[in-house]
Every structure is written in structure tokens, then in C-alpha cells.
PQR file with spaces between the fields and no chain letter, atoms N, CA, C, O and H, PARSE charges and radii, in Angstrom:
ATOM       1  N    UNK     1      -4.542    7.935   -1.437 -0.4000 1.5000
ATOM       2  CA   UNK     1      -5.065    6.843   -0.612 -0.0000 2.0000
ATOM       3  C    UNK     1      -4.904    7.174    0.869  0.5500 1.7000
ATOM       4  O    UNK     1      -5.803    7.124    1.708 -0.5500 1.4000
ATOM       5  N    UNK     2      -3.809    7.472    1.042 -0.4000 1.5000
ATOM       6  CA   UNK     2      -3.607    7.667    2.568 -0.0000 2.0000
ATOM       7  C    UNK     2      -4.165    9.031    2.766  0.5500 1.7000
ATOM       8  O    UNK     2      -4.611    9.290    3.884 -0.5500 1.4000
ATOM       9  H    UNK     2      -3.079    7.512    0.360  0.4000 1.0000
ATOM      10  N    UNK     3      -4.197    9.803    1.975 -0.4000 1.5000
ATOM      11  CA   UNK     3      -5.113   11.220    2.578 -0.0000 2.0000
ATOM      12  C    UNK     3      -6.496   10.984    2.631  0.5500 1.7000
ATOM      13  O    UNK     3      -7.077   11.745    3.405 -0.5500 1.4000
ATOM      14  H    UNK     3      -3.835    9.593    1.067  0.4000 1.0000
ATOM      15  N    UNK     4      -7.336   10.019    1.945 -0.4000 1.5000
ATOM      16  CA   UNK     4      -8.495    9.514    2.066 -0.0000 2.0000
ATOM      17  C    UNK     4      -8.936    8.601    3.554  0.5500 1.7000
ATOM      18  O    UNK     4      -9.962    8.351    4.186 -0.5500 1.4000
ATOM      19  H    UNK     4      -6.865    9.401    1.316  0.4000 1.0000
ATOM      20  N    UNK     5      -7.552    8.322    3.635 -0.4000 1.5000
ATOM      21  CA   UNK     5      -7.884    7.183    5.473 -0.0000 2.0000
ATOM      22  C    UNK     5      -7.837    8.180    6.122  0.5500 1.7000
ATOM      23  O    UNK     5      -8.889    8.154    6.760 -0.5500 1.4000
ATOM      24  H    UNK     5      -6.718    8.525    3.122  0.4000 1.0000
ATOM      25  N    UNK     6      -6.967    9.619    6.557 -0.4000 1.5000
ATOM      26  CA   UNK     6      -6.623   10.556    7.480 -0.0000 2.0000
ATOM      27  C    UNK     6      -7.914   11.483    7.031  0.5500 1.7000
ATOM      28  O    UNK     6      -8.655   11.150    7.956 -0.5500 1.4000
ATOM      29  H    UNK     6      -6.112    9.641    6.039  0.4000 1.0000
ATOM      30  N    UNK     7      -8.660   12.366    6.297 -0.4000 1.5000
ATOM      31  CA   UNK     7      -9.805   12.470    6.473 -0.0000 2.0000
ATOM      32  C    UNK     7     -10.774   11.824    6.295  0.5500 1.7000
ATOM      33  O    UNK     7     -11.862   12.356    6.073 -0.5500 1.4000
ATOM      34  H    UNK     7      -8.058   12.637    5.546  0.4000 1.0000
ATOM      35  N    UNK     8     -10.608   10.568    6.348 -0.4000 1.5000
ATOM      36  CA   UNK     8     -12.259   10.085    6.035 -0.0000 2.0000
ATOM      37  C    UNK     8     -12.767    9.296    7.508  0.5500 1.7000
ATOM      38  O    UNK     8     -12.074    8.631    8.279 -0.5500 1.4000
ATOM      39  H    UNK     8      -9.725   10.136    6.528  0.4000 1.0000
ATOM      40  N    UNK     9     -14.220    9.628    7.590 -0.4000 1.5000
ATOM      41  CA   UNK     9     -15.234    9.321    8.422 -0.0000 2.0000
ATOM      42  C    UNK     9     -14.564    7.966    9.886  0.5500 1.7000
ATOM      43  O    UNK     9     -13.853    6.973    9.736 -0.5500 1.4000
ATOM      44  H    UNK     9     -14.783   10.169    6.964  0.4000 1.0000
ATOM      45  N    UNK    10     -14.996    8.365   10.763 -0.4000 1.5000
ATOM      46  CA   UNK    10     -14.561    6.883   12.012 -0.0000 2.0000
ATOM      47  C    UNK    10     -15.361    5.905   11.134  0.5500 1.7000
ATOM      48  O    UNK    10     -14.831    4.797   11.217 -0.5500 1.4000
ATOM      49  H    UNK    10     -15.573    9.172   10.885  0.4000 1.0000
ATOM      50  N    UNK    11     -16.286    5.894   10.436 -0.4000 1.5000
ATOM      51  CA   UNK    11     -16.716    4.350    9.956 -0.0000 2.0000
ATOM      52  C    UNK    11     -15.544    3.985    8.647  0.5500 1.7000
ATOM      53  O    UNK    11     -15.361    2.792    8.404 -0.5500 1.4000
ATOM      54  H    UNK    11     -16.716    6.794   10.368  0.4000 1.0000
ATOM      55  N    UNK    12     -15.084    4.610    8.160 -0.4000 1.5000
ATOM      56  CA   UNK    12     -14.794    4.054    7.262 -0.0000 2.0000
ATOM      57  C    UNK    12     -12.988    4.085    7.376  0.5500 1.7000
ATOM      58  O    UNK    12     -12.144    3.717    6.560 -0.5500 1.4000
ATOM      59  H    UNK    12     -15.232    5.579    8.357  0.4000 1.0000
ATOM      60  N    UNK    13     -12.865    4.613    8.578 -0.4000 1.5000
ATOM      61  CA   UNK    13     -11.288    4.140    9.332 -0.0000 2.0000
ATOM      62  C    UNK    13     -11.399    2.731    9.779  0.5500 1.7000
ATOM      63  O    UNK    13     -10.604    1.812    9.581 -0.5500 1.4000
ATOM      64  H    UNK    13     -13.550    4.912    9.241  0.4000 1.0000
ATOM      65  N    UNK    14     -12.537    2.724   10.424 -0.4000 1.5000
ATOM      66  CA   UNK    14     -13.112    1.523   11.417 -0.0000 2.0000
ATOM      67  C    UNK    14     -13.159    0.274    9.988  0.5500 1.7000
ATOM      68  O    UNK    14     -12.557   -0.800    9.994 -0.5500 1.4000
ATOM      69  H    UNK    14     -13.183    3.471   10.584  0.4000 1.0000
ATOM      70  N    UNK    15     -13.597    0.536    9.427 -0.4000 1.5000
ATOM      71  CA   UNK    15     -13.411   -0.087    8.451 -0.0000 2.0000
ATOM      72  C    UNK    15     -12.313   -0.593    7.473  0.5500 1.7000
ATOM      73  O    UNK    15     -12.406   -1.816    7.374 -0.5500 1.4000
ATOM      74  H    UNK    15     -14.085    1.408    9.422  0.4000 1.0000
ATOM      75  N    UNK    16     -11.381   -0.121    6.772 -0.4000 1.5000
ATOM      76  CA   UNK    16     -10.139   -0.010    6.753 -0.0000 2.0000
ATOM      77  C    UNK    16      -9.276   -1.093    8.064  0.5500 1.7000
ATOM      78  O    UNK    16      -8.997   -2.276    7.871 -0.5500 1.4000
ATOM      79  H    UNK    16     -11.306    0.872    6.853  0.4000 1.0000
ATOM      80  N    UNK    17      -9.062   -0.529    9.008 -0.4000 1.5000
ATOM      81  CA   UNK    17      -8.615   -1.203   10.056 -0.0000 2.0000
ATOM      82  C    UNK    17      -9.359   -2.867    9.879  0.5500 1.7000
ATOM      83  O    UNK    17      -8.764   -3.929    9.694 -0.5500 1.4000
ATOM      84  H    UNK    17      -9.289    0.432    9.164  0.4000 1.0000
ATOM      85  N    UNK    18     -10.333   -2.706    9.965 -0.4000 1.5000
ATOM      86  CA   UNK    18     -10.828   -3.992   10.072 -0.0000 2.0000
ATOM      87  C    UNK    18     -10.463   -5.167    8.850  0.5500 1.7000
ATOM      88  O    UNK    18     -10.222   -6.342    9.129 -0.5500 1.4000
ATOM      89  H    UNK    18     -10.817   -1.844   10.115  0.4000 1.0000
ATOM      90  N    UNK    19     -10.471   -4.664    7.573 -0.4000 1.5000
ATOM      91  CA   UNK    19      -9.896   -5.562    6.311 -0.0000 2.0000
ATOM      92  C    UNK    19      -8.736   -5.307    6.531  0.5500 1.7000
ATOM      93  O    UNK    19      -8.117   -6.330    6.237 -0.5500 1.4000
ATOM      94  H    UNK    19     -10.666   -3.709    7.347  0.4000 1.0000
ATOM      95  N    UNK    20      -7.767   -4.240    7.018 -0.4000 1.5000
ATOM      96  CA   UNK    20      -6.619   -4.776    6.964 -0.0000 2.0000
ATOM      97  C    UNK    20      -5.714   -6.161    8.302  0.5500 1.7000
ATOM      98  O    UNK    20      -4.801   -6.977    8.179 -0.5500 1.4000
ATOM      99  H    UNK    20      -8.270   -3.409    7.257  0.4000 1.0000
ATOM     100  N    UNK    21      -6.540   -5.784    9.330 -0.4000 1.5000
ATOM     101  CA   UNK    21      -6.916   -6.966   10.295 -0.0000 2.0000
ATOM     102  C    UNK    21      -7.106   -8.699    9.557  0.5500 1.7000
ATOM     103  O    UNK    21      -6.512   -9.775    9.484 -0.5500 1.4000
ATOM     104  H    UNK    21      -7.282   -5.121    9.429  0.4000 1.0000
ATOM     105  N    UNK    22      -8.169   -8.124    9.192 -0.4000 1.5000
ATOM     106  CA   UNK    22      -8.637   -9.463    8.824 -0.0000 2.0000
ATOM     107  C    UNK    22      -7.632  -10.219    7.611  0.5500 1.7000
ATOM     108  O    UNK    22      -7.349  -11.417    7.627 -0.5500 1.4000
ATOM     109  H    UNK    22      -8.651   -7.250    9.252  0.4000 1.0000
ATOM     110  N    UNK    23      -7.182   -9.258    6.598 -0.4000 1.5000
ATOM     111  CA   UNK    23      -5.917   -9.646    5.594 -0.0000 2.0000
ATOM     112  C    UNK    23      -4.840  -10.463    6.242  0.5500 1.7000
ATOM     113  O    UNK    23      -4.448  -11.572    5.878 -0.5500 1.4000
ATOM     114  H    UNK    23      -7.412   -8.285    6.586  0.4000 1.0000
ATOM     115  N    UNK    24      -4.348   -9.623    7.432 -0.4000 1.5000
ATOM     116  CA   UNK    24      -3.497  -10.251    8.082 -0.0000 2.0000
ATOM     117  C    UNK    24      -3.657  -11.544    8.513  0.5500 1.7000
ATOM     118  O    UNK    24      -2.870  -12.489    8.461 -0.5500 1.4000
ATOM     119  H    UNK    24      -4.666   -8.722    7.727  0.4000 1.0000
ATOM     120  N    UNK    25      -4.622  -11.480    8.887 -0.4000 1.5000
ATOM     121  CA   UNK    25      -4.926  -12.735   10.148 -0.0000 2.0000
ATOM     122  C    UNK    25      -4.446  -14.127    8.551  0.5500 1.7000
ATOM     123  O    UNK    25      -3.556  -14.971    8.442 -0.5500 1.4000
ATOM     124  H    UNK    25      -5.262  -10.712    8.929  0.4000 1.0000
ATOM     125  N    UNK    26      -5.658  -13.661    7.580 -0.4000 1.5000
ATOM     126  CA   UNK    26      -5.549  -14.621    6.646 -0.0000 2.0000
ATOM     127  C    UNK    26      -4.064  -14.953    5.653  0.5500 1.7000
ATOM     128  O    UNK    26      -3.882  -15.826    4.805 -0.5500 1.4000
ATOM     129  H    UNK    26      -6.381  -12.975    7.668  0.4000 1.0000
ATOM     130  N    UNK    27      -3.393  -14.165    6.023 -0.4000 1.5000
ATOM     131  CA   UNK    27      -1.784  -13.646    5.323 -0.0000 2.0000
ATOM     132  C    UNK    27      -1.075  -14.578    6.573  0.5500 1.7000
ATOM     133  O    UNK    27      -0.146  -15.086    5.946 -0.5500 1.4000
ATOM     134  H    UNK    27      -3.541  -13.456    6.712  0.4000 1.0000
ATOM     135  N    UNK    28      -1.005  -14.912    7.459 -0.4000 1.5000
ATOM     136  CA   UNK    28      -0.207  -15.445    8.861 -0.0000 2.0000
ATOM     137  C    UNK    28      -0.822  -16.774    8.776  0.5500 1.7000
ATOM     138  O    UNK    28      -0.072  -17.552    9.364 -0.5500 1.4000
ATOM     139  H    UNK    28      -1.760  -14.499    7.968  0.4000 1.0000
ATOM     140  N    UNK    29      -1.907  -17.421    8.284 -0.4000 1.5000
ATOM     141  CA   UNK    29      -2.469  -18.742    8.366 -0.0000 2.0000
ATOM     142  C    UNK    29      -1.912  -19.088    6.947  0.5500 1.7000
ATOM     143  O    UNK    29      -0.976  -19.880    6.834 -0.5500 1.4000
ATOM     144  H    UNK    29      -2.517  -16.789    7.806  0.4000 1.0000
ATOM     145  N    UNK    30      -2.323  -18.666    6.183 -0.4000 1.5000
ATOM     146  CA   UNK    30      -1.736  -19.262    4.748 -0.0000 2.0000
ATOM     147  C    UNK    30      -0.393  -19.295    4.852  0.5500 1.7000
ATOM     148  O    UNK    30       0.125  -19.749    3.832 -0.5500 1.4000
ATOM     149  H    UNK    30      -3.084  -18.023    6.275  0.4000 1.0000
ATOM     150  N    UNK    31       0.618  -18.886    5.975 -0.4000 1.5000
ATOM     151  CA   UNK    31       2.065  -18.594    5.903 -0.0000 2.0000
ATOM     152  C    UNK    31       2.083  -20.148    6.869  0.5500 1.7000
ATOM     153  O    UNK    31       2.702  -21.058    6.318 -0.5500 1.4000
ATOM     154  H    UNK    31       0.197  -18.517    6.803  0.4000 1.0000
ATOM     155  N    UNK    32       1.608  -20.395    7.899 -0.4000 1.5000
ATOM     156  CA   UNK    32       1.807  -21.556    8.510 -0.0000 2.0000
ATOM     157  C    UNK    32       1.349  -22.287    8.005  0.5500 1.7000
ATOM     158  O    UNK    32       2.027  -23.299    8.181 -0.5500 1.4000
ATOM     159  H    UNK    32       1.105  -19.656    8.347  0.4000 1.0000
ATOM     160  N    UNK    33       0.380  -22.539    7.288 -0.4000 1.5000
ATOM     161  CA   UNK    33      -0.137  -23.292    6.265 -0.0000 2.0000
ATOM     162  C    UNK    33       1.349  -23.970    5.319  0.5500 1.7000
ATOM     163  O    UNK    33       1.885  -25.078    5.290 -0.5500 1.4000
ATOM     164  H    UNK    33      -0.171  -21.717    7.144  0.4000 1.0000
ATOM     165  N    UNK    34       1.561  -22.922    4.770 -0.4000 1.5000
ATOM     166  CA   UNK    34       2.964  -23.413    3.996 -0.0000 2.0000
ATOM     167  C    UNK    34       3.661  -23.842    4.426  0.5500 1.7000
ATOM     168  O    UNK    34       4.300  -24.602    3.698 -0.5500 1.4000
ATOM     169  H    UNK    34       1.126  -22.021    4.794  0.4000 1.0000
ATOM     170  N    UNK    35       4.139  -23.733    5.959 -0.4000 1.5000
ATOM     171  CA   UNK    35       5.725  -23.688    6.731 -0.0000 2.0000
ATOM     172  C    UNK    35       5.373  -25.329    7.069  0.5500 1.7000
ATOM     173  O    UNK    35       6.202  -26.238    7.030 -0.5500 1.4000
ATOM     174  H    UNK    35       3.619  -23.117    6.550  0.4000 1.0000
ATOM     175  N    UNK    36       4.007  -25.458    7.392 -0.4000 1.5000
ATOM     176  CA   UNK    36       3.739  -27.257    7.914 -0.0000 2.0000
ATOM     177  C    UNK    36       3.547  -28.272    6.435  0.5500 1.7000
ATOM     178  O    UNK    36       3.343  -29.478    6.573 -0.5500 1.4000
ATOM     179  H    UNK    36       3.334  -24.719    7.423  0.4000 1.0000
ATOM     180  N    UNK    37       3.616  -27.791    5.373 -0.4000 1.5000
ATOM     181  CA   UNK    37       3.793  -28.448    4.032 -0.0000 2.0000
ATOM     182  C    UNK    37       4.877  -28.588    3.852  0.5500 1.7000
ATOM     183  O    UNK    37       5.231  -29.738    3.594 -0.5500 1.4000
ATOM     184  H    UNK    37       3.782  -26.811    5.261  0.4000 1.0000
ATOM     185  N    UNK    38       5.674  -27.763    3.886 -0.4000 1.5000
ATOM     186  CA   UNK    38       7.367  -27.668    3.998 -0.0000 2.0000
ATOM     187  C    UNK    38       7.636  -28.967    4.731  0.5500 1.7000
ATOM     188  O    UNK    38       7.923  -30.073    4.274 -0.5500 1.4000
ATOM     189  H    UNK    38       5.386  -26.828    4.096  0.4000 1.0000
ATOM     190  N    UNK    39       7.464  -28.543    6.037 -0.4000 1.5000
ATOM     191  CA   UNK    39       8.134  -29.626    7.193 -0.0000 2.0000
ATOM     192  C    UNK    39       7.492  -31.141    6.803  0.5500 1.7000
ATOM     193  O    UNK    39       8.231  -32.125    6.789 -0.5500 1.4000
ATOM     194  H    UNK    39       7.231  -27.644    6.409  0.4000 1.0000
ATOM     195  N    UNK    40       6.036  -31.242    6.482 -0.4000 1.5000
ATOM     196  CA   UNK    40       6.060  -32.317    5.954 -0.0000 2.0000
ATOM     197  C    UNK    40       6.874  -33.029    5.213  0.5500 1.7000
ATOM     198  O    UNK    40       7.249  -34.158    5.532 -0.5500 1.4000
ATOM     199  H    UNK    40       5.436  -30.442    6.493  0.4000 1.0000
ATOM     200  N    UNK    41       7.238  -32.384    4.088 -0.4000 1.5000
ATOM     201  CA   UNK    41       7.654  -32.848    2.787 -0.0000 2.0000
ATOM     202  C    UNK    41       9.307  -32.921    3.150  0.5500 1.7000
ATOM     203  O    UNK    41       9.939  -33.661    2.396 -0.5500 1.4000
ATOM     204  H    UNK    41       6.933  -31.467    3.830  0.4000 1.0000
ATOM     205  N    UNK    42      10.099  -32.232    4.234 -0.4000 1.5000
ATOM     206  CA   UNK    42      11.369  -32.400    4.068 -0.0000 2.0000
ATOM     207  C    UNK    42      11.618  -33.344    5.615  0.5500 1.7000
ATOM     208  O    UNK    42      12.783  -33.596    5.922 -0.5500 1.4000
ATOM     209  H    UNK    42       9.586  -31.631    4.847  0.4000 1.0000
ATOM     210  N    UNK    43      10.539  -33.804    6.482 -0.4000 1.5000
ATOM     211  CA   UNK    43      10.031  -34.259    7.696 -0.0000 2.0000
ATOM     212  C    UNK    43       9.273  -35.369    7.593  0.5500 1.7000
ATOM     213  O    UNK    43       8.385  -35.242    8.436 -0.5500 1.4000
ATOM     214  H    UNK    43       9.592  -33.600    6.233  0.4000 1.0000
ATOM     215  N    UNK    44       9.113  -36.595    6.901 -0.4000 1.5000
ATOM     216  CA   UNK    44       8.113  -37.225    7.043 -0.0000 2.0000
ATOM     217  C    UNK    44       7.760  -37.713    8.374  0.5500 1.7000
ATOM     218  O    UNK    44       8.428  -37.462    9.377 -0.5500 1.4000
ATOM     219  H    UNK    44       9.834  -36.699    6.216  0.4000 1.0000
ATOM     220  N    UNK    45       6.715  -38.402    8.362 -0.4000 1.5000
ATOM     221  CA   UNK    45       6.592  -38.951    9.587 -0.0000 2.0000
ATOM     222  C    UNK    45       6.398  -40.620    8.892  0.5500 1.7000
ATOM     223  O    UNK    45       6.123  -41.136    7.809 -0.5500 1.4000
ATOM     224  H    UNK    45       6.172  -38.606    7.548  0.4000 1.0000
ATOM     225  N    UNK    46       6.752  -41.038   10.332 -0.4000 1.5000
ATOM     226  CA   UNK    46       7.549  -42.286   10.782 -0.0000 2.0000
ATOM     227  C    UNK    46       6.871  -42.928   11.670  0.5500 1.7000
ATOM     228  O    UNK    46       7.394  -42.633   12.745 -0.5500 1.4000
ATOM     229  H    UNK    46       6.976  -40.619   11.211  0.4000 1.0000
ATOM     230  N    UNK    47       5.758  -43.841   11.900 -0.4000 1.5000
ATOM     231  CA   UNK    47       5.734  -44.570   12.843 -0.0000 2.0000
ATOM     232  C    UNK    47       6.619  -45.406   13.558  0.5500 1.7000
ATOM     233  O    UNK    47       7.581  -46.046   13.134 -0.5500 1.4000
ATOM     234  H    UNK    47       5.334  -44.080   11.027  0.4000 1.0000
ATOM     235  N    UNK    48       6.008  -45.284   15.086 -0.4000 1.5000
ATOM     236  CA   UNK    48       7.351  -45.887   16.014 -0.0000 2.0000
ATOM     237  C    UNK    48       7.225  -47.620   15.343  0.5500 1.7000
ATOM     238  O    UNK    48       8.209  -48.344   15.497 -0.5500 1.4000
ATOM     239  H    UNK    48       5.226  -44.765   15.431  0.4000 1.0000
ATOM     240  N    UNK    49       6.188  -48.086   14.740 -0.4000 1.5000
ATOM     241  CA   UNK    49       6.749  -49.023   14.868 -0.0000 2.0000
ATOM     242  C    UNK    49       7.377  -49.789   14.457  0.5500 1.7000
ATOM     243  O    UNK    49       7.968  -50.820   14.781 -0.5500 1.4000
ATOM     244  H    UNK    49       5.389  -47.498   14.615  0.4000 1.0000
ATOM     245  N    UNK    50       7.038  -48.611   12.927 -0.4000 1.5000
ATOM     246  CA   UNK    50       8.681  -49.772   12.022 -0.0000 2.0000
ATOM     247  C    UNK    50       9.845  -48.924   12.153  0.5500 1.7000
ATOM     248  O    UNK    50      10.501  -48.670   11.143 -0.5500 1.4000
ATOM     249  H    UNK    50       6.557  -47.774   12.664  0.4000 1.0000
ATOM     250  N    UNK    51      10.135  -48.518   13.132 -0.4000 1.5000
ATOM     251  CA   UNK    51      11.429  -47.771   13.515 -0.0000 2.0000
ATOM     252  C    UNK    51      11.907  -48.996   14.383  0.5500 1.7000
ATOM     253  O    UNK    51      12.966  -49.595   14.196 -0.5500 1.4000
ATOM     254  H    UNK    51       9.602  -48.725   13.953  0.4000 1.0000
ATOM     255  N    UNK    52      10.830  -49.330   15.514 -0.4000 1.5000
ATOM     256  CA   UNK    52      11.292  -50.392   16.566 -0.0000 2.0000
ATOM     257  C    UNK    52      11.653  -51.649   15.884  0.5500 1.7000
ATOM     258  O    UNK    52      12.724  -52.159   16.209 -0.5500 1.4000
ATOM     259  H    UNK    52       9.970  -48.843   15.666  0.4000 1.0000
ATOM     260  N    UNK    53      10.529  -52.547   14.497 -0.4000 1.5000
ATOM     261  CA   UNK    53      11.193  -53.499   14.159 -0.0000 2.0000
ATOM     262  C    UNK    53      12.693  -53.894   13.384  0.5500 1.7000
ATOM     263  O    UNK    53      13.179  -55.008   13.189 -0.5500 1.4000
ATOM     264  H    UNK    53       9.658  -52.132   14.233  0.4000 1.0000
ATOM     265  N    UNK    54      13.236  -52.495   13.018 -0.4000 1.5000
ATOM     266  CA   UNK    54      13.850  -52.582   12.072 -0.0000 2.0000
ATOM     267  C    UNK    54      15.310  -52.642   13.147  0.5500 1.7000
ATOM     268  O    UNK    54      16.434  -52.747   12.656 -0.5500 1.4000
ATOM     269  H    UNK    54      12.842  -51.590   13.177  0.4000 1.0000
């Protein structure tokens, strides 16, 4: 695999690079994705205003 990226063609480095780019990007959103489900669930939210009547 990796001897196939080190000789193979600028398009298909260019390429490579680019899905592994794009993996990431989608690997780092699905990760905050989770981390704000988390915080939900152990974080609810609270309006101020039955905080104030109580």
C-alpha cells in the first residue's frame, strides 16, 4: 500500500491526500458530534426561569 502512494502518479497522491483529508474532517465532526451528546445528557439544560422561581 504504501509503496503504491510513493510511486504512484501526482493524481493519484493528490488523490489519496484528498480522501484522507476529507475522512478526517468527517472523523473530528462525528467526534464533536458525540462530545455535545455527552454534555447534553450528563448537562441538561435549565431554563433561567424555573431556576429563578424556585
Amino acid at each position: 500500500m504504501l509503496d503504491l502512494l510513493i510511486k504512484g502518479s501526482d493524481f493519484e497522491k493528490g488523490l489519496f491526500v484528498t480522501l484522507v483529508g476529507i475522512l478526517g474532517v468527517f472523523l473530528v465532526l462525528i467526534l464533536f458530534y458525540l462530545v455535545i451528546r455527552v454534555f447534553t445528557r450528563f448537562f441538561p439544560y435549565k431554563s433561567e426561569e424555573s431556576s429563578e422561581t424556585k
